[in-house]
PDB file of N, CA, C and O in Angstrom, chain B, residues numbered from 101:
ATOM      1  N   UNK B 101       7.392  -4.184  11.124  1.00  0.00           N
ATOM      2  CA  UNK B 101       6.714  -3.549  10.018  1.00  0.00           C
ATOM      3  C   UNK B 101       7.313  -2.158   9.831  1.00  0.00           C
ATOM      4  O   UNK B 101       7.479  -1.341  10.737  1.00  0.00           O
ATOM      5  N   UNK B 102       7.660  -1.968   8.365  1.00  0.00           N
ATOM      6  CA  UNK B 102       8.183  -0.494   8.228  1.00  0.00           C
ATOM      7  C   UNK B 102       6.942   0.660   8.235  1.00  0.00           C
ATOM      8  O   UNK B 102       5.796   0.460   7.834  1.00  0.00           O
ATOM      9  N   UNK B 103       7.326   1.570   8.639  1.00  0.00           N
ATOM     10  CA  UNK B 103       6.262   2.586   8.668  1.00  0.00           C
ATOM     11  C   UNK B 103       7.192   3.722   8.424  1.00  0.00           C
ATOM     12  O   UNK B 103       8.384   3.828   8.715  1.00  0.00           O
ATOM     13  N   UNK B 104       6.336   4.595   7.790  1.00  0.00           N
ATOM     14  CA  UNK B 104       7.104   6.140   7.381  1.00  0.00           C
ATOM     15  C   UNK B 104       5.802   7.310   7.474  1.00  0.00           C
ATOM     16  O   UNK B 104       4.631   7.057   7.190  1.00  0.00           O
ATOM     17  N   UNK B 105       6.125   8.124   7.763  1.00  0.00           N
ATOM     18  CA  UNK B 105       4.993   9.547   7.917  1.00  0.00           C
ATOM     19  C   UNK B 105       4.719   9.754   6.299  1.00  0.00           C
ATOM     20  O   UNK B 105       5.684   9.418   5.612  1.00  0.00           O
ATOM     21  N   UNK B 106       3.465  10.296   5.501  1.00  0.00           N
ATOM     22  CA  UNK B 106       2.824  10.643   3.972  1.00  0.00           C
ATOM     23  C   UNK B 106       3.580  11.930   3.890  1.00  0.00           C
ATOM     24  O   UNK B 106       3.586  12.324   2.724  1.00  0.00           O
ATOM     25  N   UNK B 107       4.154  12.646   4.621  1.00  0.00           N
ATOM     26  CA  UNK B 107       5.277  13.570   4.424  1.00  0.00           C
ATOM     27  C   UNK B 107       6.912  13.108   4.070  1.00  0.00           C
ATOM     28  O   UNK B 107       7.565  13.856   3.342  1.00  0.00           O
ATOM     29  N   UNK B 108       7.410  12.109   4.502  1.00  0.00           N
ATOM     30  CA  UNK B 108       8.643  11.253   4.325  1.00  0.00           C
ATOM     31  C   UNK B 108       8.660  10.671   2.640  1.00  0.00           C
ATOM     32  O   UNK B 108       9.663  10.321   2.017  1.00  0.00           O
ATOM     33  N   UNK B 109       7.424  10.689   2.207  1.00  0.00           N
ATOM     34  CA  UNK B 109       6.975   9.412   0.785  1.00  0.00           C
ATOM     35  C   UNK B 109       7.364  10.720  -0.220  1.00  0.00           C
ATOM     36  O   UNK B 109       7.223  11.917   0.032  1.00  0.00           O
ATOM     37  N   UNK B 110       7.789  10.215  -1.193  1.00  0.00           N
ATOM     38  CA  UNK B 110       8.187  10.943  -2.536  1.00  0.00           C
ATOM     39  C   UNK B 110       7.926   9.938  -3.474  1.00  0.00           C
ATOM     40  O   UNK B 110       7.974   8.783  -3.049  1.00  0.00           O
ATOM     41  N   UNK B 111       7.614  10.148  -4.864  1.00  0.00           N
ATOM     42  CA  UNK B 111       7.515   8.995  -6.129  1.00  0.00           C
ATOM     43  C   UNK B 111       8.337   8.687  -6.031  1.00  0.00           C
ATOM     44  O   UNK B 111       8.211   7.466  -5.940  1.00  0.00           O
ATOM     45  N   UNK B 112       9.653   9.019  -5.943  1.00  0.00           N
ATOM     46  CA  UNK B 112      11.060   8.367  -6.576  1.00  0.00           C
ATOM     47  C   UNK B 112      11.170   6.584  -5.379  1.00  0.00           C
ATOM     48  O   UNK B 112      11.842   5.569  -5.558  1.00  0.00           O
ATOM     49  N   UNK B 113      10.440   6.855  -4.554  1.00  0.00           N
ATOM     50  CA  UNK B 113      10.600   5.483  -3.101  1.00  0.00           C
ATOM     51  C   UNK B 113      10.182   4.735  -3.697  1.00  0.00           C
ATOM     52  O   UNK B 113      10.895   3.735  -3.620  1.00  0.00           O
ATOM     53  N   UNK B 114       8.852   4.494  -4.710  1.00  0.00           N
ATOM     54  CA  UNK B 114       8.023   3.660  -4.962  1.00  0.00           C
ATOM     55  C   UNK B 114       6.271   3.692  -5.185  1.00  0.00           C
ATOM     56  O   UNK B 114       5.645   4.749  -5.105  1.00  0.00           O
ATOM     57  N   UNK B 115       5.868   2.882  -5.361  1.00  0.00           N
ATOM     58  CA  UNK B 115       4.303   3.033  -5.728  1.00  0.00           C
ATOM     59  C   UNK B 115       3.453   3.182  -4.355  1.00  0.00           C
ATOM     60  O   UNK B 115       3.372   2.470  -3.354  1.00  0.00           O
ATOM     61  N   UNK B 116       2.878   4.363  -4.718  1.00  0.00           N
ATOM     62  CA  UNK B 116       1.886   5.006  -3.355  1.00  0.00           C
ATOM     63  C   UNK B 116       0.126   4.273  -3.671  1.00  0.00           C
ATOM     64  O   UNK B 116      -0.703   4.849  -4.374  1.00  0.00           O
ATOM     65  N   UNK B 117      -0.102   3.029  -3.020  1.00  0.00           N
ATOM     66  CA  UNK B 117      -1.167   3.076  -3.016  1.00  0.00           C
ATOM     67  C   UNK B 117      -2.364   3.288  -1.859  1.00  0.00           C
ATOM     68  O   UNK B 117      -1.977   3.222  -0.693  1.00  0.00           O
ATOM     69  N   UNK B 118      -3.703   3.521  -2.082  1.00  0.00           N
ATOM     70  CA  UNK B 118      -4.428   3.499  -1.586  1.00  0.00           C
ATOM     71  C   UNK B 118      -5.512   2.566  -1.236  1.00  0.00           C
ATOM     72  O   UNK B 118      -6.192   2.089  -2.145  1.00  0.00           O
ATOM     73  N   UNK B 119      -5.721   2.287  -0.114  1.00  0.00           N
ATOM     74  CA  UNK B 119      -6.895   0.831  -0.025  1.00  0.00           C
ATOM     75  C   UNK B 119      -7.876   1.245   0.561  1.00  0.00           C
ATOM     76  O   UNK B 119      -8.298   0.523   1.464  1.00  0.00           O
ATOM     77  N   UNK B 120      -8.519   2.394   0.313  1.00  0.00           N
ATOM     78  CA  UNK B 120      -9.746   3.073   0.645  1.00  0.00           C
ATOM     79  C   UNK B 120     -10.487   2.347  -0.554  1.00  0.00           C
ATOM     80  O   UNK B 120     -10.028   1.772  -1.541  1.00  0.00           O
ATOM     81  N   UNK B 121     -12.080   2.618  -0.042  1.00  0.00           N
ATOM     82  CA  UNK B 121     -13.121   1.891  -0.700  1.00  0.00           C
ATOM     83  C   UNK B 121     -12.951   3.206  -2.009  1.00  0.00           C
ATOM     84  O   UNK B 121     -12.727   4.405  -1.842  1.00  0.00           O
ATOM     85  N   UNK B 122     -13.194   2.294  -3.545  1.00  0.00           N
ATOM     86  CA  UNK B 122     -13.146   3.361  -4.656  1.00  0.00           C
ATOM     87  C   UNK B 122     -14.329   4.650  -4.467  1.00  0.00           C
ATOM     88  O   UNK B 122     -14.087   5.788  -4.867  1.00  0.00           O
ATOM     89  N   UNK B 123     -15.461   4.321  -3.884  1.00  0.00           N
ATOM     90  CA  UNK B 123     -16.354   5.723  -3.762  1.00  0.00           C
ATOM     91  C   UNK B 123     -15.355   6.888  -2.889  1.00  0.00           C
ATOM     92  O   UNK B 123     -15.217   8.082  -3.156  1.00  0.00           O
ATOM     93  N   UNK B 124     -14.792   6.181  -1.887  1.00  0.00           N
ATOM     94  CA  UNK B 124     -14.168   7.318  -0.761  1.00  0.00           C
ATOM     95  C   UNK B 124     -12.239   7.502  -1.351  1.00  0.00           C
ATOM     96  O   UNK B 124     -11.598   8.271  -0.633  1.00  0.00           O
ATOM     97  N   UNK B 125     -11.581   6.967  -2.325  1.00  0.00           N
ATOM     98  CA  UNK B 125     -10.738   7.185  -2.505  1.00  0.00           C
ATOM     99  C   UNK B 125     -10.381   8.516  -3.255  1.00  0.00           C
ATOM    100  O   UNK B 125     -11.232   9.022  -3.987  1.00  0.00           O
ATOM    101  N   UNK B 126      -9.070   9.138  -3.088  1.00  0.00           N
ATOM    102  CA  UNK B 126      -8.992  10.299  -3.179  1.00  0.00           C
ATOM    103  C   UNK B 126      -7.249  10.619  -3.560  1.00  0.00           C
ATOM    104  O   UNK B 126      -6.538  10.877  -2.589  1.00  0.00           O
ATOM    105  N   UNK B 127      -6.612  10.597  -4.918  1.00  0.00           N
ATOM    106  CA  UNK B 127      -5.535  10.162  -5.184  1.00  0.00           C
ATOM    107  C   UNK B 127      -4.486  10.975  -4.053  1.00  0.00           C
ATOM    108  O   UNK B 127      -5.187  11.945  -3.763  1.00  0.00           O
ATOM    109  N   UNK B 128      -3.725  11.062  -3.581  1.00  0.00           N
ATOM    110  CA  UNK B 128      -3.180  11.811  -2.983  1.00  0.00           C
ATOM    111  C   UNK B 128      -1.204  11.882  -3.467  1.00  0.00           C
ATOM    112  O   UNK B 128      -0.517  11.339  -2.602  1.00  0.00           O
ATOM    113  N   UNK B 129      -0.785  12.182  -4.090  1.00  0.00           N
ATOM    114  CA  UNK B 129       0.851  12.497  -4.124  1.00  0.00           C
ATOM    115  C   UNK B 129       0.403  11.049  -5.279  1.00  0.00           C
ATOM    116  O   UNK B 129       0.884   9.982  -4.898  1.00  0.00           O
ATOM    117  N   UNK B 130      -0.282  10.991  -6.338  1.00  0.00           N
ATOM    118  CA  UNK B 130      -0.065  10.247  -7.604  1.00  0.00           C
ATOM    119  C   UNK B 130      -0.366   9.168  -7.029  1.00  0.00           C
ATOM    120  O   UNK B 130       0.334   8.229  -7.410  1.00  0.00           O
ATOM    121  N   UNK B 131      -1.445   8.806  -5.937  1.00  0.00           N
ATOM    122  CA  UNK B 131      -1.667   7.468  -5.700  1.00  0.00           C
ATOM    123  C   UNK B 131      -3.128   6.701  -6.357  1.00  0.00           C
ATOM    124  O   UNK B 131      -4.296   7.077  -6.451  1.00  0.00           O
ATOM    125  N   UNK B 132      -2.310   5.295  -6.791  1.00  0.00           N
ATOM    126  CA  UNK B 132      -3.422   4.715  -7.133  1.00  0.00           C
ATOM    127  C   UNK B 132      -3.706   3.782  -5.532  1.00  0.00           C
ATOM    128  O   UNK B 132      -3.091   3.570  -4.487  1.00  0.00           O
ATOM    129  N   UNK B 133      -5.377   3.342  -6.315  1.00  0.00           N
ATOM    130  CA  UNK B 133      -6.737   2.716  -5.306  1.00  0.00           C
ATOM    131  C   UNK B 133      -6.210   0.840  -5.738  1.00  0.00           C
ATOM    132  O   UNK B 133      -5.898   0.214  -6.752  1.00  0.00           O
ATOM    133  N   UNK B 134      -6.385   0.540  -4.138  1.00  0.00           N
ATOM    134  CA  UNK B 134      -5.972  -1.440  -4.761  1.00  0.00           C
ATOM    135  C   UNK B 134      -7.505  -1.835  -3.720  1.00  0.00           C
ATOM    136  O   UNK B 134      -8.006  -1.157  -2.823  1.00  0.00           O
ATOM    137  N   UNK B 135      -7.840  -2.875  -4.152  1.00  0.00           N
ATOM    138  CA  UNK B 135      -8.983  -3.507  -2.968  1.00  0.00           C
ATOM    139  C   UNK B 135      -7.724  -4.384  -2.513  1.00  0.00           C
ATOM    140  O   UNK B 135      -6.916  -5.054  -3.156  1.00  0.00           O
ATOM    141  N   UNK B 136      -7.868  -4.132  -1.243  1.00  0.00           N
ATOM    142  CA  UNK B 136      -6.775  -5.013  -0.062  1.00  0.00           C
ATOM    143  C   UNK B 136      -7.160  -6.413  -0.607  1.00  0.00           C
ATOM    144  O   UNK B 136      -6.289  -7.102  -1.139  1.00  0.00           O
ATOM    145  N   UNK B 137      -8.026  -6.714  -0.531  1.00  0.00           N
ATOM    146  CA  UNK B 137      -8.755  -8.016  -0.524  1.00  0.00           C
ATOM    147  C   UNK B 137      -8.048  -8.871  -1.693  1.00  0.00           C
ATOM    148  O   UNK B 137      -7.586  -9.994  -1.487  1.00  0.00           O
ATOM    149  N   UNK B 138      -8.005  -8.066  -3.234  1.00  0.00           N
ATOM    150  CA  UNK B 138      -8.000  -8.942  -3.895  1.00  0.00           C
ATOM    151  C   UNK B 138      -5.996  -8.865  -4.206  1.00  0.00           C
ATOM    152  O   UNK B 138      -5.380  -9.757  -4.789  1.00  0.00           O
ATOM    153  N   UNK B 139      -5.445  -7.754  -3.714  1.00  0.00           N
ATOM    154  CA  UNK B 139      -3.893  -7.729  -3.651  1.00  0.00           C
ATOM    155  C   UNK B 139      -3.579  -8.834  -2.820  1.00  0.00           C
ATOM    156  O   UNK B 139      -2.607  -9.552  -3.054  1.00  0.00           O
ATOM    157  N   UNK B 140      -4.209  -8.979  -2.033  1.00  0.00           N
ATOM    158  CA  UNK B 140      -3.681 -10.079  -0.362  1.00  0.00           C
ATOM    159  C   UNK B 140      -4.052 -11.405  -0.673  1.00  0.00           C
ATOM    160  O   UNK B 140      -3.468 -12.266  -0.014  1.00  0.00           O
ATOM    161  N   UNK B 141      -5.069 -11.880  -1.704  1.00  0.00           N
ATOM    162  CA  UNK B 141      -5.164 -13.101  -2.261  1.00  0.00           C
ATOM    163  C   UNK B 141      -4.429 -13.246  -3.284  1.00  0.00           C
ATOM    164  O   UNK B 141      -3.409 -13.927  -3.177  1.00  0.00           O
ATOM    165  N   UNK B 142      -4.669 -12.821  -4.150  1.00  0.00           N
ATOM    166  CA  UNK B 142      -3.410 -13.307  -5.323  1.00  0.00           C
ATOM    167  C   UNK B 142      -2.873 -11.989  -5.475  1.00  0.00           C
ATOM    168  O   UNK B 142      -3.459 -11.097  -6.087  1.00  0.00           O
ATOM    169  N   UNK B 143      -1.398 -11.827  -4.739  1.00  0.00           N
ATOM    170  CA  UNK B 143      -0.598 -10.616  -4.621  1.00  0.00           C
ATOM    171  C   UNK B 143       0.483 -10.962  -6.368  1.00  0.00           C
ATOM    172  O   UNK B 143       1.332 -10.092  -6.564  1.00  0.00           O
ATOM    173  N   UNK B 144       0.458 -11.412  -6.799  1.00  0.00           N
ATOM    174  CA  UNK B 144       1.038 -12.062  -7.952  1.00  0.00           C
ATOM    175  C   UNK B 144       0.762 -11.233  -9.175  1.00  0.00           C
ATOM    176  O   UNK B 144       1.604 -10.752  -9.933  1.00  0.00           O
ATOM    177  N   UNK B 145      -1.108 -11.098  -9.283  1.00  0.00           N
ATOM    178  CA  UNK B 145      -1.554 -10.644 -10.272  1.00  0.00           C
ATOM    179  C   UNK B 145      -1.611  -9.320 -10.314  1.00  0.00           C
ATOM    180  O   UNK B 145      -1.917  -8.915 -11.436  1.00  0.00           O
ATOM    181  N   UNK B 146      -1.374  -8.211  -9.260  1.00  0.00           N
ATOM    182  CA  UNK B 146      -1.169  -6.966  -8.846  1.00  0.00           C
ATOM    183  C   UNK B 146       0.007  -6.530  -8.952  1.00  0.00           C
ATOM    184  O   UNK B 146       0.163  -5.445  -9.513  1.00  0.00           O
ATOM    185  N   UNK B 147       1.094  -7.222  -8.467  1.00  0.00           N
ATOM    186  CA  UNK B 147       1.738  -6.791  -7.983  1.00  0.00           C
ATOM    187  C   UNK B 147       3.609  -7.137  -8.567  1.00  0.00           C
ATOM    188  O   UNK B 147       3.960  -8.275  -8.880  1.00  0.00           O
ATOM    189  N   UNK B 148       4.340  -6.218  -8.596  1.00  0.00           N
ATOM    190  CA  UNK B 148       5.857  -6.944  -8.821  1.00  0.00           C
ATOM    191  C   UNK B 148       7.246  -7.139  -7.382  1.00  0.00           C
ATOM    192  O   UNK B 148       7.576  -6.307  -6.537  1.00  0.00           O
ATOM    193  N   UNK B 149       7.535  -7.923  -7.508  1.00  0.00           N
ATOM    194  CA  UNK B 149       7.744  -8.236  -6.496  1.00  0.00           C
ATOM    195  C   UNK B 149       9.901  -7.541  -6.833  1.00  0.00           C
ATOM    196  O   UNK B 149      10.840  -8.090  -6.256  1.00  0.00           O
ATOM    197  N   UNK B 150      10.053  -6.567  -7.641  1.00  0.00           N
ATOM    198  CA  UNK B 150      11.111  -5.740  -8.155  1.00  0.00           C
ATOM    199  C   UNK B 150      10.602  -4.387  -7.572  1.00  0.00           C
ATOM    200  O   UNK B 150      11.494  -3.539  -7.539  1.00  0.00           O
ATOM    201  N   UNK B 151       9.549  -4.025  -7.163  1.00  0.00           N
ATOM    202  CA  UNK B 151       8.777  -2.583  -6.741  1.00  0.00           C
ATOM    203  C   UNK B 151       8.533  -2.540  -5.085  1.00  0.00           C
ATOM    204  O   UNK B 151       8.151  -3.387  -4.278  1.00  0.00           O
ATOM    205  N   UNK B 152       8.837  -1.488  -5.002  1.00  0.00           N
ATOM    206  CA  UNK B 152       8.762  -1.052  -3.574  1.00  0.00           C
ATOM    207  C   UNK B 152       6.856  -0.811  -3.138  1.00  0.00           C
ATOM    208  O   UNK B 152       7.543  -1.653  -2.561  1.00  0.00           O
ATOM    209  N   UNK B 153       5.836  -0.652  -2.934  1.00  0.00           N
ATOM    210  CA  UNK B 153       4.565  -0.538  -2.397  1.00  0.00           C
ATOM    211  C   UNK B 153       4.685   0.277  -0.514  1.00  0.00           C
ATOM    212  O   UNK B 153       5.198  -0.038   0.559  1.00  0.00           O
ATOM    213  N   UNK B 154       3.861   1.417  -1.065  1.00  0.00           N
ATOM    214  CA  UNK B 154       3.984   2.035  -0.006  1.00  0.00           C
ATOM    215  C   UNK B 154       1.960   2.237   0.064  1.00  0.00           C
ATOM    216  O   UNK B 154       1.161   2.804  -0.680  1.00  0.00           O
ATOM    217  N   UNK B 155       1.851   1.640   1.029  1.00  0.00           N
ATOM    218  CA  UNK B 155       0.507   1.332   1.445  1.00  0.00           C
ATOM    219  C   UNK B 155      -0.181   2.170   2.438  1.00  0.00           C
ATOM    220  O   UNK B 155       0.353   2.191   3.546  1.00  0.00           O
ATOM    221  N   UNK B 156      -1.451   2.996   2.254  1.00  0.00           N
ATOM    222  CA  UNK B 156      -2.434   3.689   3.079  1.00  0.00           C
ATOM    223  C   UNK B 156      -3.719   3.828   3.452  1.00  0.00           C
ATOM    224  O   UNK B 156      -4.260   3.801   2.347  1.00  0.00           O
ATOM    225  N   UNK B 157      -4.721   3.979   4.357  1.00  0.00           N
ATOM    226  CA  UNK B 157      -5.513   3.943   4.529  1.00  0.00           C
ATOM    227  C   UNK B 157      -6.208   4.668   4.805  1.00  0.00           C
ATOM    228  O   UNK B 157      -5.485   5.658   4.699  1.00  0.00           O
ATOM    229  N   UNK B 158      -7.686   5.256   5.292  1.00  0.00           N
ATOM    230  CA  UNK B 158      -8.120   6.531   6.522  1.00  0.00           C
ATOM    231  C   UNK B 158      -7.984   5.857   7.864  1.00  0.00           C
ATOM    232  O   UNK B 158      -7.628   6.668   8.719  1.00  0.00           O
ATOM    233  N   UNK B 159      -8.176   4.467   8.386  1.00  0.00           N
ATOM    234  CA  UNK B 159      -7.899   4.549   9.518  1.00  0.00           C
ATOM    235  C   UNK B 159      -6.940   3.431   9.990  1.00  0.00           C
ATOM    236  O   UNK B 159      -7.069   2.970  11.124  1.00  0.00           O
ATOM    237  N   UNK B 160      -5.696   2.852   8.897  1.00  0.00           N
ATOM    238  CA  UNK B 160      -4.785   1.824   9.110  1.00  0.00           C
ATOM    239  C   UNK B 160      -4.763   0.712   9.512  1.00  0.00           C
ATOM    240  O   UNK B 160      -3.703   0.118   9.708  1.00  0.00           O
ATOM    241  N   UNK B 161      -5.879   0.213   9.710  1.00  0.00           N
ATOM    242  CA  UNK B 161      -6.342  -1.548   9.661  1.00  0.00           C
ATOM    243  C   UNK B 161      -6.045  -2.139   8.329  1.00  0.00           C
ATOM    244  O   UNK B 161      -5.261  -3.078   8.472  1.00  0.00           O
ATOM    245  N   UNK B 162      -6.362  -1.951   7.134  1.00  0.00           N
ATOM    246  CA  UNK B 162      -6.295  -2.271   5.978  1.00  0.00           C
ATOM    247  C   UNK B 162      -4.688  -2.312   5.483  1.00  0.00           C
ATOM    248  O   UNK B 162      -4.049  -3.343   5.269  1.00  0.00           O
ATOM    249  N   UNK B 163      -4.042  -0.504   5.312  1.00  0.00           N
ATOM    250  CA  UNK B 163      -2.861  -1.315   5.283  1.00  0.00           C
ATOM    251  C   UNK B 163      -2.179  -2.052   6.414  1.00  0.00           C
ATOM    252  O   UNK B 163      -1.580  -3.022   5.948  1.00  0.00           O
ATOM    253  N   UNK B 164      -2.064  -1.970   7.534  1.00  0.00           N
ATOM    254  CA  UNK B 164      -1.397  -2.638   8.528  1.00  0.00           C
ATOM    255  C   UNK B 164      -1.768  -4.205   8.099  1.00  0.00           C
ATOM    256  O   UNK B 164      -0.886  -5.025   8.353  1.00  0.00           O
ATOM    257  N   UNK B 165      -2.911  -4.671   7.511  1.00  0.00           N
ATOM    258  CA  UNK B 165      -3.068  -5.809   7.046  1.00  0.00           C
ATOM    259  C   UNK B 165      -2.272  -6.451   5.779  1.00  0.00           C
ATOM    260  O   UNK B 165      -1.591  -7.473   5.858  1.00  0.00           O
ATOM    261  N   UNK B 166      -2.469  -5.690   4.611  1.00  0.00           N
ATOM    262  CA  UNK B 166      -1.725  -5.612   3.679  1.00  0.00           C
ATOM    263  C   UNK B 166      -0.240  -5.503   3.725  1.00  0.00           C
ATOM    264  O   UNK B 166       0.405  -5.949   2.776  1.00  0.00           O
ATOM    265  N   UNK B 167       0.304  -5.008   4.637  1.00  0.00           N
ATOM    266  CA  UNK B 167       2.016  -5.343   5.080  1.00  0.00           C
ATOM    267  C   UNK B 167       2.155  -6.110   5.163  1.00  0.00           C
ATOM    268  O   UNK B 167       2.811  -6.806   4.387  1.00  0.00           O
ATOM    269  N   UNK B 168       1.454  -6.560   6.475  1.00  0.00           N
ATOM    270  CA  UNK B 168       1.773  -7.915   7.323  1.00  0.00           C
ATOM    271  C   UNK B 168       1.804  -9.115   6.496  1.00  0.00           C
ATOM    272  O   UNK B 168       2.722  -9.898   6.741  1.00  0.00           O
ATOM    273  N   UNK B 169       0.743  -9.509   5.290  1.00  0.00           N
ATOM    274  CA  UNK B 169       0.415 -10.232   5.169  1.00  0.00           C
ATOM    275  C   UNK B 169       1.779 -10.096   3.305  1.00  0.00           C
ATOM    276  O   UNK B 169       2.401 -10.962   2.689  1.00  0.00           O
ATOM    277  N   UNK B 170       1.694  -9.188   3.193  1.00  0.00           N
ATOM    278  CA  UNK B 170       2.476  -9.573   1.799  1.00  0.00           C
ATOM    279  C   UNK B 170       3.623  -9.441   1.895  1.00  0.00           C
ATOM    280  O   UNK B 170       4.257 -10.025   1.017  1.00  0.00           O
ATOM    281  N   UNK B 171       4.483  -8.630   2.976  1.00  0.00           N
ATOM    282  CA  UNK B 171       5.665  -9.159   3.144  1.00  0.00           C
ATOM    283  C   UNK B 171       6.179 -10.686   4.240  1.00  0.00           C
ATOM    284  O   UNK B 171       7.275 -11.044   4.671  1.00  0.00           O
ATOM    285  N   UNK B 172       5.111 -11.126   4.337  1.00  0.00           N
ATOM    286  CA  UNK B 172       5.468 -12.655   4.498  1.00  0.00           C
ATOM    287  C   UNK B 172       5.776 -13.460   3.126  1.00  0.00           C
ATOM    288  O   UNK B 172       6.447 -14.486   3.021  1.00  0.00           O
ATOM    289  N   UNK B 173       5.079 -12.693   2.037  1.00  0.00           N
ATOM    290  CA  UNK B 173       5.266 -12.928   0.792  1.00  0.00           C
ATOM    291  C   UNK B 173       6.504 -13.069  -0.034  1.00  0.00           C
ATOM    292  O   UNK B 173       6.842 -13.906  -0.871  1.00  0.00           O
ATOM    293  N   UNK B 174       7.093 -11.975   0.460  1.00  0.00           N
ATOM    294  CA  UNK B 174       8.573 -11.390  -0.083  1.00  0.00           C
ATOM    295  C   UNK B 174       8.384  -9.849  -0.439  1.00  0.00           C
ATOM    296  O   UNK B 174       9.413  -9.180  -0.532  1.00  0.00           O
ATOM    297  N   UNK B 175       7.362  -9.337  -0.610  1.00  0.00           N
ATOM    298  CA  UNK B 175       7.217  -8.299  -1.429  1.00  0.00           C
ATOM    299  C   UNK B 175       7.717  -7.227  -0.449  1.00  0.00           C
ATOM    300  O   UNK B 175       7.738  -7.463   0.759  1.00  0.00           O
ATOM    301  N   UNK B 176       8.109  -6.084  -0.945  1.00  0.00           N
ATOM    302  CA  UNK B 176       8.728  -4.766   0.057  1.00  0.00           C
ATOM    303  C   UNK B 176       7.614  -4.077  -0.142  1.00  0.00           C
ATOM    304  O   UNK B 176       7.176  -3.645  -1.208  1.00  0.00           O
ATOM    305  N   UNK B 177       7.027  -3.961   1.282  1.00  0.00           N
ATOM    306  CA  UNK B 177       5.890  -3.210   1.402  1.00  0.00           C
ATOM    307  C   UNK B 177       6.097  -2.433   2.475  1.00  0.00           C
ATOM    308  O   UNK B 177       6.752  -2.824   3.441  1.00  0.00           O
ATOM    309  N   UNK B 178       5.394  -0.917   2.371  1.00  0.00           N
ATOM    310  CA  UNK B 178       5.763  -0.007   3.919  1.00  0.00           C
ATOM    311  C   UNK B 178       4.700   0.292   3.767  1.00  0.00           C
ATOM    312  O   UNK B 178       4.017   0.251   2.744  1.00  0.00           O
ATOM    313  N   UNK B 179       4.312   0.821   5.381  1.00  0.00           N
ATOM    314  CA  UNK B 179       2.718   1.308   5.733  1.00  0.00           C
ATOM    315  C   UNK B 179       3.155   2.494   5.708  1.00  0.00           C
ATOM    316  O   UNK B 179       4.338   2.808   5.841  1.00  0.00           O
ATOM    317  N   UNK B 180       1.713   3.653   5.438  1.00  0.00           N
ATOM    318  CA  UNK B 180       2.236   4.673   5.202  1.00  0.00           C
ATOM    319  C   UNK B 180       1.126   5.714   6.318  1.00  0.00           C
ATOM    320  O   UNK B 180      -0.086   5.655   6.109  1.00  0.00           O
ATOM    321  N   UNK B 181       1.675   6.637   7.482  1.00  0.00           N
ATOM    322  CA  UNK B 181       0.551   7.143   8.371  1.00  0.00           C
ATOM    323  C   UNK B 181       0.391   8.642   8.262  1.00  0.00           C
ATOM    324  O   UNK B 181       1.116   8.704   7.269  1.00  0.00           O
ATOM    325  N   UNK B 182       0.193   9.360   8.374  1.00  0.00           N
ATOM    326  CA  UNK B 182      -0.485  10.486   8.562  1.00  0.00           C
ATOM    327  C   UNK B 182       0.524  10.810   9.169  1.00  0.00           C
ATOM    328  O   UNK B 182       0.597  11.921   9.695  1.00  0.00           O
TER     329      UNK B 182
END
């Protein structure tokens, strides 16, 4: 699994999202909010599979899930940590 430090991430890498619950989300460096849940079931309708996804959380269960599970997919996804 790729991982990079939220200091390493710039827009130009790719789309910064967040999978915090929408009450507790908090855009950070132009990031949009995904529910893990419904990206990781149909990653199709979210998502392009031409785009890089750089994925975060508050405590990295969620994206560490969301990697794992959508680059079995094909999709280029990196976790993104503190």
């Amino acid at each position: 699994m790729k991982t990079i430090l939220m200091s390493e991430y710039n827009s130009s890498m790719g789309v910064l999202v967040s999978l915090e619950d929408k009450e507790d989300f908090v855009s950070i460096n132009g990031s949009i909010n995904m529910d893990v849940d419904r990206i990781t079931s149909n990653p199709s309708k979210y998502l392009d599979k031409n785009k890089t996804y750089y994925f975060y959380c508050k405590q990295g269960s969620r994206s560490r899930r969301a990697v794992q599970i959508l680059g079995v997919y094909g999709y280029k996804v990196v976790k993104v940590t503190k």
